[in-house]
N, C-alpha and C positions, 0 to 999 in steps of 0.2 A: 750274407756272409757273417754279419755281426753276430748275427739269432744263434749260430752254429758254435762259433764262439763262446759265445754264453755258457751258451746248450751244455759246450765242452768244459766249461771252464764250472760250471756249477755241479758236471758230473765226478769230477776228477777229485772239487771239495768235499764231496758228499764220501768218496772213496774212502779220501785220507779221513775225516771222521770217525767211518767204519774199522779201518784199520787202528787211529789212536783208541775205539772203543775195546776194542781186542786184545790192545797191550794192555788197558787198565784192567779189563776183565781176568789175564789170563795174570796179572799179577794178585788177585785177589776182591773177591767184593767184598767192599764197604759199605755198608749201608749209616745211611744217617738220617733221624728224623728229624723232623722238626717240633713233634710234639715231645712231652716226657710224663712217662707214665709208670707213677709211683704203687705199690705193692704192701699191704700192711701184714700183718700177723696174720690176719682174720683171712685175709685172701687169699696167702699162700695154704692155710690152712683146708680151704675150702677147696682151693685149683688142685691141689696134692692128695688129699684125703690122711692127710696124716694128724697126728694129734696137737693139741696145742703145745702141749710140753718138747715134742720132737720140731714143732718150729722153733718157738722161744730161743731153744737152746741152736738150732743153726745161727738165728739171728745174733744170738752171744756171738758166736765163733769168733775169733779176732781176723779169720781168714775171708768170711766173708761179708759183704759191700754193703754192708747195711747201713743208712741214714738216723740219726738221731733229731728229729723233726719234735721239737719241745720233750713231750712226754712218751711221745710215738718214736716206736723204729720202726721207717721204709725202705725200701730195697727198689733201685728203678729197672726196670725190664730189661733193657740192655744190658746190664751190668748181671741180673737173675741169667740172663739167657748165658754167658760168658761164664759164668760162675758153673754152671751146670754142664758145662761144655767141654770139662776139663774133668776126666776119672779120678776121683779119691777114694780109697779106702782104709776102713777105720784102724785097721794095722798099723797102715804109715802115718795117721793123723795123732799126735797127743792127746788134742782136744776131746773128742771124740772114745777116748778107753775110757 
């Protein structure tokens, strides 16, 4: 009778788990990593296919999330991914006329 118990009582936690994973899910995922993974000139240049001067000048942008790391400017992938995730056009940007 105990075993049943269990049984029931491990099935019912597993339930509510499922169901808290659902509220977090349906509220939005978040992801988080635990590594950080930085992005130079040279790299966005190379991922994009765009030129250097059309990078440089994003990494100017005062809108976008660029790092000043000594003489280098990097941009961390999470922040590249969010930044690009969001529609601009050069219209509504000053920077950018």
């Amino acid at each position: 009778m105990a075993g049943n118990t269990q049984k029931f009582n491990s099935l019912r936690r597993q339930r509510e788990l499922e169901s808290s994973w659902d509220e977090m899910s349906s509220l939005g995922k978040i992801y988080v990593s635990s590594e950080v993974i930085l992005y130079s000139i040279e790299d966005i240049r190379l991922m994009s296919g765009w030129s250097e001067t059309t990078v440089q000048k994003l990494f100017n942008d005062p809108k976008f999330p660029a790092i000043d790391y000594g003489k280098r400017k990097l941009v961390e992938n999470h922040a590249l991914m969010q930044y690009f995730s969001i529609r601009r056009e050069k219209a509504q940007d000053t920077y950018w006329r």
